[in-house]
C-alpha positions in Angstrom: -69.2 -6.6 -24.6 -68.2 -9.3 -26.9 -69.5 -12.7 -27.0 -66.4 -14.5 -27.0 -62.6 -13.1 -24.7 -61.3 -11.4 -27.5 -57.0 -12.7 -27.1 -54.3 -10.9 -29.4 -52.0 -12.6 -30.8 -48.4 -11.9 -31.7 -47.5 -14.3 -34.8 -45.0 -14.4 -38.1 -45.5 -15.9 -41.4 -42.2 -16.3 -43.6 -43.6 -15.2 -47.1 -40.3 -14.9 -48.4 -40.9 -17.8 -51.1 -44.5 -17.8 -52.0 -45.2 -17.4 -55.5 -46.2 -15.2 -57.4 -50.1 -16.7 -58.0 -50.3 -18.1 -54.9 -53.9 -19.1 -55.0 -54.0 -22.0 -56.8 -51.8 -20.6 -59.6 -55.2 -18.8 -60.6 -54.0 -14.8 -60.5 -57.3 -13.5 -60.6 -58.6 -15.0 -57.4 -54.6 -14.5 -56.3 -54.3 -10.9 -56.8 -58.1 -10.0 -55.5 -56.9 -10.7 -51.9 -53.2 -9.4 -52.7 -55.4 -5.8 -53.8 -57.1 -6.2 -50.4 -53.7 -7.1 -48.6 -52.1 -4.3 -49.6 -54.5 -2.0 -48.4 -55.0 -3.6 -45.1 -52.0 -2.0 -42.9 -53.2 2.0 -43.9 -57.3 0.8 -43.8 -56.5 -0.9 -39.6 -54.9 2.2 -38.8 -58.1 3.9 -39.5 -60.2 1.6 -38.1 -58.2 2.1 -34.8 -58.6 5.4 -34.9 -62.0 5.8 -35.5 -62.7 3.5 -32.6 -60.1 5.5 -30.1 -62.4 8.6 -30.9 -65.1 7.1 -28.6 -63.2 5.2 -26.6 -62.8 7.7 -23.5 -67.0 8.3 -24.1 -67.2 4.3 -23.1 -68.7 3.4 -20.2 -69.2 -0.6 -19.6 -65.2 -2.1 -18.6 -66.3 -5.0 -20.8 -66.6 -3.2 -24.0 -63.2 -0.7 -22.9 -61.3 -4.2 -22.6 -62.8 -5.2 -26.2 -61.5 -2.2 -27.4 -58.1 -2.6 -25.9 -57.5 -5.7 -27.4 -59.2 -5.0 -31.0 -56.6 -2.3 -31.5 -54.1 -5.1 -30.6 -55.2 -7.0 -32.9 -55.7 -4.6 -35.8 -52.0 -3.2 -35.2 -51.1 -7.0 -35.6 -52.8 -7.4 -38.8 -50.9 -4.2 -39.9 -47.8 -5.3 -39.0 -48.3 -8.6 -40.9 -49.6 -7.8 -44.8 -47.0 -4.9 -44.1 -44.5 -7.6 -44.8 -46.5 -9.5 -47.4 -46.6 -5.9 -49.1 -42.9 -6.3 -49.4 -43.0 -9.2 -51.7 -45.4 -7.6 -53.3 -43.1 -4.5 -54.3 -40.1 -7.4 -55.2 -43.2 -8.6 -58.5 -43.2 -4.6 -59.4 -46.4 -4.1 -57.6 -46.1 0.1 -56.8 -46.8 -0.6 -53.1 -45.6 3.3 -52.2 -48.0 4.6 -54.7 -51.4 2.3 -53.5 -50.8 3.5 -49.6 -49.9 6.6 -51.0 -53.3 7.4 -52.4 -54.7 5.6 -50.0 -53.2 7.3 -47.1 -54.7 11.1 -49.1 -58.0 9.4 -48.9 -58.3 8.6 -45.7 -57.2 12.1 -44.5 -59.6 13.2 -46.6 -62.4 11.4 -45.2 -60.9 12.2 -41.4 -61.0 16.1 -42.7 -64.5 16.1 -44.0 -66.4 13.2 -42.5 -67.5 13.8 -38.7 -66.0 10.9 -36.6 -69.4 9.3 -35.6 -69.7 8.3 -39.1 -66.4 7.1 -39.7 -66.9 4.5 -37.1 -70.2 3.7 -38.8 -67.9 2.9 -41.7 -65.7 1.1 -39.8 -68.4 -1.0 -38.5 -69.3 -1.5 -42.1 -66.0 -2.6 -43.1 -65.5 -4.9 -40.2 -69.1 -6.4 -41.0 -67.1 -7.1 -44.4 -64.5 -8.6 -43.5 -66.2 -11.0 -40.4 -68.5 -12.0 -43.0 -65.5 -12.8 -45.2 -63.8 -14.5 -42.4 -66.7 -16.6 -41.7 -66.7 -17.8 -45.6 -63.2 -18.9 -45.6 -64.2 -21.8 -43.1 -67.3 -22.9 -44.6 -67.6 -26.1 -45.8 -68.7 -25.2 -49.9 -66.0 -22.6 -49.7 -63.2 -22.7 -51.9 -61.0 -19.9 -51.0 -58.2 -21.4 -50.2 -58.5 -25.1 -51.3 -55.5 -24.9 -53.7 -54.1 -22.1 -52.1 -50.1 -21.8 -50.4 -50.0 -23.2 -47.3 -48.4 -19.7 -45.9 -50.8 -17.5 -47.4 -54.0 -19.5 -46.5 -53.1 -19.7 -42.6 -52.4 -15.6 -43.1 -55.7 -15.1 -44.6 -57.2 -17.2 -42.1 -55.4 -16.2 -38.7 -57.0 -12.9 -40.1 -60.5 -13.7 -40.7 -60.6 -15.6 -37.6 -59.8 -12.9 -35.8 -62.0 -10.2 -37.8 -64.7 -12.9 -36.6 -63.7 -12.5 -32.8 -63.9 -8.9 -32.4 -66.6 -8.3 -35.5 -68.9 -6.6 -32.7 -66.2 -4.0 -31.3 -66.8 -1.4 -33.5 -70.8 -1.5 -33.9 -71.1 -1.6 -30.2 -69.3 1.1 -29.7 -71.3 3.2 -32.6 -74.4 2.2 -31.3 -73.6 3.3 -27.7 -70.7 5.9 -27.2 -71.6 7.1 -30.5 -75.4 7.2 -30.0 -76.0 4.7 -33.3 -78.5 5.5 -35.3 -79.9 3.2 -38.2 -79.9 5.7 -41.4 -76.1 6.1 -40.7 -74.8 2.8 -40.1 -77.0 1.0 -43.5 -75.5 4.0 -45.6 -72.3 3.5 -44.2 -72.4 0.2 -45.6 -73.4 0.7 -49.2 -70.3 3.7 -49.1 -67.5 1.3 -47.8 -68.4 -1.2 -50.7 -68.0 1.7 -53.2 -65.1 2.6 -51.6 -63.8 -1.0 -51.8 -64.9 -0.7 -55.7 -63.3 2.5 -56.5 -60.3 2.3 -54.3 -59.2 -1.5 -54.5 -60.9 -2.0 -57.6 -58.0 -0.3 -60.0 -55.4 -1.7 -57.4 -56.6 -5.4 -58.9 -57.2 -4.3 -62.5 -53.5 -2.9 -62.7 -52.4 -6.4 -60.4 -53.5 -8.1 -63.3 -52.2 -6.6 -66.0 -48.8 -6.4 -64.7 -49.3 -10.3 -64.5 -50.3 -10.4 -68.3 -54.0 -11.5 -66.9 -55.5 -9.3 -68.7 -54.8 -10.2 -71.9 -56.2 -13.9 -70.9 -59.9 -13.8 -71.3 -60.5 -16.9 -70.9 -58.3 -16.9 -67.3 -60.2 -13.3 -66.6 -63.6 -15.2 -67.1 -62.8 -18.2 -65.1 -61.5 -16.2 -62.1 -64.2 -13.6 -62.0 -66.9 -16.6 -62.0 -65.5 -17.9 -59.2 -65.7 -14.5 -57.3 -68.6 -13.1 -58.9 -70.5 -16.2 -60.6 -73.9 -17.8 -59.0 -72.4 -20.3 -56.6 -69.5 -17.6 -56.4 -67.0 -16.8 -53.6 -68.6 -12.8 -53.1 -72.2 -14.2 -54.3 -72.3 -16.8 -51.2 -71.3 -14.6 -48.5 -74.6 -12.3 -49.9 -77.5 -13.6 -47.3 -74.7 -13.1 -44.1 -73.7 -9.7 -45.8 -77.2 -8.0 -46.5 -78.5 -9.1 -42.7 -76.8 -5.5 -41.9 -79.7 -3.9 -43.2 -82.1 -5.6 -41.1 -82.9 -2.8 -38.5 -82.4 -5.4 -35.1 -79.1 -6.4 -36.7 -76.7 -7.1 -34.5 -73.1 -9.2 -35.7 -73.2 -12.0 -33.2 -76.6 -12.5 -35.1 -74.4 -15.5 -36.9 -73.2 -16.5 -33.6 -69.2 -18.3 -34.0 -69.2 -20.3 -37.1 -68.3 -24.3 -35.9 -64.6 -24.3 -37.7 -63.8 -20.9 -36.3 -64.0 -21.8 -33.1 -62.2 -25.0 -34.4 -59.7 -23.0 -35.4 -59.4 -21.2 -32.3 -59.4 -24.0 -30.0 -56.4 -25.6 -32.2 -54.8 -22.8 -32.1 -55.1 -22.0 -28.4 -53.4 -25.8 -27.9 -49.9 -25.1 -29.4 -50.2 -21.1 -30.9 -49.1 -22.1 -34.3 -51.3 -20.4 -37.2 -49.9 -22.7 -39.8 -51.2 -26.4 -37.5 -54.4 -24.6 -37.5 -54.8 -24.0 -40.7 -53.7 -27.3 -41.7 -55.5 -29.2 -39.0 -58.8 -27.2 -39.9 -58.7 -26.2 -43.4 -56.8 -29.6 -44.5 -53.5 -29.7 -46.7 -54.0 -28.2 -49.8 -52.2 -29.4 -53.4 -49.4 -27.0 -53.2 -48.4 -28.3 -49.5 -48.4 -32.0 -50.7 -46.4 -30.6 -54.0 -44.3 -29.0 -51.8 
C-alpha cells in the first residue's frame, strides 16, 4: 500500500500560446522534455496495462485502491501532453509518426516480452520519472527556473504525481508478480536504452527542425546543463542508481519537503498553476509576461 492517499486529479492547462522554446528560450533543454512529452500519452497507456495484468492476482484492498487510482492518474497525464502534442504538430513536429513507431514498439514488446517483466519495466520507468519528479522541486534544481509559467506547472502537476504513486507498480511486481531482483535491476538498464534509442532521435530531429543543430555553441550549453557535472540528469544519479540496491524500495526517499508543499497548496484551492507559482516561485517569463 502506498505511503501517502494517492487522489487523481482532473486539471487543464491552456497551451495554446506557449512558445516555441519554452524553457527559458534554451531549445535544447526545451525540446528534451517536449521528446519525452510526446511520448508520454502511448508510454501511460502501457504502463496501465501492464499493471491491469496483475491487478485481479492482488490481494491487500490497499494496494487494489492504489491501483485504481494510479490508472486515474496515468490516463490523466495522457490526456494532458495529448494536447501539448497538438502544438507540437502546429511547429512541424511529425507527432503521427513518433506515436506511430512508438505505438509498433510497444506491441512489440507486449508480443514478445512476458507480462511480469513488462511491469518490471514499468516499475523501472516509473522509478525514472519519480526520481525526475523529485528533482524538479529541489532547491539546486534549475529545470524550470526560466521556464513558461504553463509548461512548468504541467511538468510539475506531473512529477508530483509520478512521486505519489512511484511505489504502485513495484509493489505490485514484487508481490502479484512474485518480484524477483535479476528482473527488476535489468529492467532498469533496458528502459534507459529504450529512452536512448527511442526518444533519443525524437530530440535530435526536435532540434534540427529548430535549426539547433547547426548552433554548437547552443548544442554545448544545453547538453551541459543536462548532461554536465553539476547537470540536471547527472544530479538525479545517487536517487536513480539506489534501484540497484537489493532492499530497494521507492519510498526509500520518503516525500521530498516541496512535494508535499506542493500538494498541500494545491489541496487548498485545486489550481496547478498557484502551486506552481506559490512553490516553484515566478519565473522571468511570468514577470515578462
Amino acid at each position: 500500500m502506498n505511503a501517502i492517499p494517492i487522489k487523481p486529479r482532473k486539471v487543464t492547462f491552456d497551451v495554446s500560446t506557449v512558445p516555441r522554446h519554452w524553457n527559458g528560450g534554451d531549445p535544447v533543454l526545451t525540446r528534451f522534455f517536449d521528446a519525452l512529452s510526446v511520448h508520454f500519452p502511448e508510454g501511460e497507456r502501457f504502463f496501465i496495462q501492464s499493471v491491469r495484468n496483475f491487478q485481479d492476482r492482488v490481494k491487500e484492498p490497499g494496494l487494489r485502491e492504489d491501483i485504481r487510482h494510479f490508472i486515474r492518474q496515468e490516463g490523466q497525464h495522457g490526456i494532458v501532453h495529448d494536447r501539448f502534442n497538438e502544438v507540437m504538430v502546429g511547429q512541424g513536429v511529425d507527432v503521427d509518426k513518433i506515436t506511430s513507431n512508438l505505438r509498433r514498439f510497444i506491441r512489440s514488446s507486449q508480443k514478445y516480452l512476458p507480462e511480469k517483466y513488462q511491469l518490471a519495466m514499468t516499475a523501472a520507468f516509473e522509478h525514472f520519472t519519480a526520481t525526475l519528479g523529485e528533482a524538479m522541486l529541489k532547491d539546486e534544481a534549475d529545470m524550470f527556473t526560466e521556464a513558461d509559467p504553463v509548461m512548468r506547472a504541467m511538468f510539475l502537476w506531473h512529477g508530483v504525481e509520478e512521486v505519489e504513486h512511484k511505489a504502485v507498480a513495484y509493489d505490485v511486481y514484487q508481490t502479484a508478480a512474485g518480484g524477483g531482483y535479476l528482473s527488476r535491476v535489468s529492467a532498469l538498464v533496458v528502459t534507459m536504452l529504450m529512452i536512448h534509442l527511442v526518444v533519443g532521435p525524437v530530440f535530435v530531429n526536435m532540434l534540427r527542425l529548430d535549426g539547433a543543430m547547426r548552433q554548437p555553441g547552443v548544442l554545448m550549453r544545453g547538453l551541459n546543463r543536462l548532461y554536465g557535472r553539476r547537470g540536471i540528469l547527472t544530479r538525479m544519479l545517487p536517487e536513480f542508481m539506489a534501484w540497484f540496491r537489493p532492499g530497494f524500495h521507492p519510498w526509500d526517499t520518503g516525500m521530498p519537503e516541496k512535494v508535499a508543499a506542493w500538494l498541500e497548496e494545491y489541496g487548498d484551492h485545486g489550481d496547478p498553476m498557484r502551486a506552481s507559482a506559490a512553490v516553484y516561485g515566478s519565473s522571468p517569463m511570468s514577470e515578462a509576461a
